[in-house]
DRENRO-375129 format. One line per 8 residues: number of its first residue (from 0); their letters; for each residue x, y, z of N, C-alpha, C. Coordinates in nm, 2 decimals. Layout:
<atoms>
NUM	a	X/Y/Z/X/Y/Z/X/Y/Z; ...
</atoms>
This chain:
<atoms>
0	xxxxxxxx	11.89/11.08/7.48/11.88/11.14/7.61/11.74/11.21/7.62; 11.69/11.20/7.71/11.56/11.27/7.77/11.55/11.41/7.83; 11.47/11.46/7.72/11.49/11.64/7.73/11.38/11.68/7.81; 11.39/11.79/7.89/11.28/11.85/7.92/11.21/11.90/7.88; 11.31/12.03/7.82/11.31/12.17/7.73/11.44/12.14/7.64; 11.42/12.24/7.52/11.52/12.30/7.47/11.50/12.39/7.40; 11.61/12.46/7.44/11.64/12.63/7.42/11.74/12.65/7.29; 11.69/12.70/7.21/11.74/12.73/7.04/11.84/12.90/7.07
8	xxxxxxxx	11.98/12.88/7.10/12.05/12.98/7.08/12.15/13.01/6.98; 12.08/12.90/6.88/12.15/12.97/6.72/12.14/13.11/6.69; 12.27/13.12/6.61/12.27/13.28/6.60/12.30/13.38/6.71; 12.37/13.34/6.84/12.38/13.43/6.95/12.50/13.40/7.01; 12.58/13.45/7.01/12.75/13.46/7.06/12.73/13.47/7.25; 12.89/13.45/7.24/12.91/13.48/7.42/12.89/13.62/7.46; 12.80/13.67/7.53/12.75/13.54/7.66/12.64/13.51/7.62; 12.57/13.58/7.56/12.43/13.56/7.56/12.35/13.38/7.55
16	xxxxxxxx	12.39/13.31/7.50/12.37/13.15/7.53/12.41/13.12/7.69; 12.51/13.13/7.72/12.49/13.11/7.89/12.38/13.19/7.96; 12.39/13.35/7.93/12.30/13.41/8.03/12.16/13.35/8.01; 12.13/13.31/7.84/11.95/13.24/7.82/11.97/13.12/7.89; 12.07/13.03/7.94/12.03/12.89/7.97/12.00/12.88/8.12; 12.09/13.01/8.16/12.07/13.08/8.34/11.93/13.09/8.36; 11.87/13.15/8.30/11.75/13.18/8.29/11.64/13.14/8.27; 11.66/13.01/8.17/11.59/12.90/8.13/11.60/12.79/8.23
24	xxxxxxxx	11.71/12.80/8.28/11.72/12.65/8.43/11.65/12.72/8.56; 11.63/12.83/8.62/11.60/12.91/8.70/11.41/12.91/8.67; 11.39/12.85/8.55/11.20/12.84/8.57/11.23/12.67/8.58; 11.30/12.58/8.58/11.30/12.44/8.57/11.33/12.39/8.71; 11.26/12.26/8.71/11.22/12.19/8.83/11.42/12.13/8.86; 11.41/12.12/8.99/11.54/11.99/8.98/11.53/11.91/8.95; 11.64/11.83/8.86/11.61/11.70/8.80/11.60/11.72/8.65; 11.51/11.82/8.60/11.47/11.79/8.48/11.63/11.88/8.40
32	xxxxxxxx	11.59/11.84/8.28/11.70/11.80/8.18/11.70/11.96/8.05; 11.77/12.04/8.05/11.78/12.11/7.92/11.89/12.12/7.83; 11.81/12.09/7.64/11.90/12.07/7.58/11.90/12.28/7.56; 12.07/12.25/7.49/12.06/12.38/7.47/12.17/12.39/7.31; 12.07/12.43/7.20/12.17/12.47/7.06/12.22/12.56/7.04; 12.32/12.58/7.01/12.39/12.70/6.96/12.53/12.68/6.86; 12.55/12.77/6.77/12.65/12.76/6.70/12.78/12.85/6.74; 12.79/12.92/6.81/12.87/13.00/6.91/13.01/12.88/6.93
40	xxxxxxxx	13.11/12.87/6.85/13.24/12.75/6.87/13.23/12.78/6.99; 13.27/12.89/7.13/13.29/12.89/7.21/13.23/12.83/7.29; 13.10/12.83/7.31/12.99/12.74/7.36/13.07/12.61/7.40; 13.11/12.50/7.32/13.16/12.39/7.37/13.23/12.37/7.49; 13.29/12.50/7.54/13.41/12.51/7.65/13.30/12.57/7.76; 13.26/12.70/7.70/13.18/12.76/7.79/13.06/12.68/7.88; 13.01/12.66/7.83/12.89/12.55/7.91/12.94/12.46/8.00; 13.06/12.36/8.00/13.09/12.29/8.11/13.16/12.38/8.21
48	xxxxxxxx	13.26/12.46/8.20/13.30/12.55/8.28/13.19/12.62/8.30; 13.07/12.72/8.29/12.97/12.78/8.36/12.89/12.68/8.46; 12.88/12.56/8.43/12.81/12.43/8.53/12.88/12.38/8.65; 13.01/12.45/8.61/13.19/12.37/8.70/13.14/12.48/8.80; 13.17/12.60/8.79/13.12/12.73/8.82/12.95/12.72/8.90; 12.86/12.72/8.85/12.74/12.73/8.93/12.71/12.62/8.99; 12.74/12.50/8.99/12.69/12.32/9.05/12.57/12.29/8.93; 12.56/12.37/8.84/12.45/12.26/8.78/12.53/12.15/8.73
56	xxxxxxxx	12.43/12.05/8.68/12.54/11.93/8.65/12.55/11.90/8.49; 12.67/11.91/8.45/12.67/11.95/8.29/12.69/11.77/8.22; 12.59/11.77/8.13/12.54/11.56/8.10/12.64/11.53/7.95; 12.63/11.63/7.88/12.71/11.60/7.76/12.72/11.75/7.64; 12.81/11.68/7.58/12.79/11.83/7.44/12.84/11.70/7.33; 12.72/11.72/7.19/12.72/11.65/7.09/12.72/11.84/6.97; 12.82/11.78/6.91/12.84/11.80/6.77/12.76/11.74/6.65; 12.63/11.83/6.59/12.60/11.80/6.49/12.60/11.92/6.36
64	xxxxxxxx	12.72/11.87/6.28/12.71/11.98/6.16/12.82/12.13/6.23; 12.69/12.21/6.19/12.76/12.35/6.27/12.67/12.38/6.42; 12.62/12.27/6.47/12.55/12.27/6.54/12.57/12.19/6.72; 12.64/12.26/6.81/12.60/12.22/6.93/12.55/12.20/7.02; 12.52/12.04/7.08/12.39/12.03/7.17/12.46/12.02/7.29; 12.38/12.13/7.37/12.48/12.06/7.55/12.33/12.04/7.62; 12.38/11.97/7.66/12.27/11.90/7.77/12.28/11.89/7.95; 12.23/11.98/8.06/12.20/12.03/8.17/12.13/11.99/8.25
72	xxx	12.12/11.92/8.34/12.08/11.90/8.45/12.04/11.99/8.54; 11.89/12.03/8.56/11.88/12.18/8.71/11.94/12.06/8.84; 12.02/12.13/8.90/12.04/12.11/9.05/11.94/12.12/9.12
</atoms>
């Protein structure tokens, strides 16, 4: 998949990975694409429900290791 950005929130629990991706999609154009890592287990749930929640459009979540990628679409 075709990234725009990605935002490294290893090491940072709930919320704080949502509130940096809020923040990180809010300087991005619409259309463009951010990946976002974090090891936070919650993360996997939280990200599509915060996108369900605001209209961004949530593209996928990949498991690598201890490591999850979700991937974002800006509205």
């Amino acid at each position: 998949m075709k990234t725009d950005k990605t935002l490294d929130c290893t090491g940072l629990f709930c919320p704080v990975p949502i509130v940096k991706t809020k923040l990180e999609l809010e300087k991005m154009k619409s259309g463009e694409v951010l990946e976002i890592l974090a090891d936070d287990p919650g993360f996997e749930k939280d990200l599509p429900a915060w996108c369900t929640t605001t209209g961004e459009k949530f593209m996928e979540m990949k498991k690598e290791g201890k490591i999850f990628k979700g991937y974002v679409m800006k509205k």
